[in-house]
C-alpha positions in Angstrom: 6.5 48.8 -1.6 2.6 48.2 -0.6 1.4 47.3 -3.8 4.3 44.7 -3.5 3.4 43.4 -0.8 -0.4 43.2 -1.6 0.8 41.5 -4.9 2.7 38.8 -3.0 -0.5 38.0 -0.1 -2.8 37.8 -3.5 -0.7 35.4 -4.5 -0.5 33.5 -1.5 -3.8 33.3 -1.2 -4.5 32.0 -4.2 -2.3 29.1 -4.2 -3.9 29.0 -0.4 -7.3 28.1 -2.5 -5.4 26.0 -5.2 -3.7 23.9 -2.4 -7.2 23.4 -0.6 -8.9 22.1 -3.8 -6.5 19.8 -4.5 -6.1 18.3 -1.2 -9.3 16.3 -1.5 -8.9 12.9 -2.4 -11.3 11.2 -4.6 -12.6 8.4 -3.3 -11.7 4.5 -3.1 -13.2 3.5 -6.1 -12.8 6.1 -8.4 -8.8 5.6 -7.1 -9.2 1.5 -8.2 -10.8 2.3 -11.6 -8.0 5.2 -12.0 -5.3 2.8 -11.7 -6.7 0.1 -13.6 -7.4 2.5 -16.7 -3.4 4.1 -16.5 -2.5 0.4 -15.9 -4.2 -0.6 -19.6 -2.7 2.6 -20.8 0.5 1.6 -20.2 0.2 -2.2 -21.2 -0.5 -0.6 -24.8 2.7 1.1 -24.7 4.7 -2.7 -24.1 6.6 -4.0 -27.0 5.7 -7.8 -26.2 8.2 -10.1 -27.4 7.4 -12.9 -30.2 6.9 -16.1 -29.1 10.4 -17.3 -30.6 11.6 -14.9 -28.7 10.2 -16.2 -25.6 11.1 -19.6 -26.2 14.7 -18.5 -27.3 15.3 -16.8 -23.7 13.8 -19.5 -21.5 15.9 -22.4 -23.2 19.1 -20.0 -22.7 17.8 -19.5 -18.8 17.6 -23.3 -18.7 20.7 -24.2 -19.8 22.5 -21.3 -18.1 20.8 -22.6 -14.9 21.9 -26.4 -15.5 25.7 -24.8 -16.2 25.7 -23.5 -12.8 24.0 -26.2 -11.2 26.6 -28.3 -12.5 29.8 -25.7 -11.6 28.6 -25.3 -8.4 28.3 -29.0 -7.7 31.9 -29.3 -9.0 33.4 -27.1 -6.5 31.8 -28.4 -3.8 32.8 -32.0 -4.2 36.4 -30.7 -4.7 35.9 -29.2 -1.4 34.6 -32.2 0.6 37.7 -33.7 -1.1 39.8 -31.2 0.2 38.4 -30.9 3.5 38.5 -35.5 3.7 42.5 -35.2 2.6 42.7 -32.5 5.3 41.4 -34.7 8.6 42.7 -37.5 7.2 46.0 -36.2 7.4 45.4 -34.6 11.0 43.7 -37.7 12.4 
């Protein structure tokens, strides 16, 4: 039951040191130039799209756009429409 209980407070102590060691934080610039080297890492890893395919999505964003635009506008002059017949009636 000692040697147990030795085992454990070796143990703790240990991870005691580990945690210590790891709680200092390296400093500002060695943080920036950190980030910006995972940041490049990752950027390697992208699968850009082709420039068709670019093109391809930003006319369909566009026209998508102009659709709503134009939907939109279409609903709210049937409103005003609406809401004219209504006071007209009332007034």
């Amino acid at each position: 039951m000692a040697e147990d209980k030795q085992k454990k407070t070796a143990v703790s102590r240990t991870k005691a040191e580990a945690v210590k060691k790891d709680d200092v934080k390296p400093g500002f610039f060695k943080r920036i130039g950190r980030w910006f080297h995972d940041m490049k890492v990752e950027l390697k890893k992208v699968s850009w799209p082709s420039r068709k395919d670019v093109t391809n999505n930003t006319v369909v964003t566009v026209v998508m756009t102009l659709l709503t635009a134009v939907v939109l506008w279409g609903f709210d002059e049937l409103a005003q429409l609406v809401v004219r017949a209504l006071l007209t009636l009332a007034g």
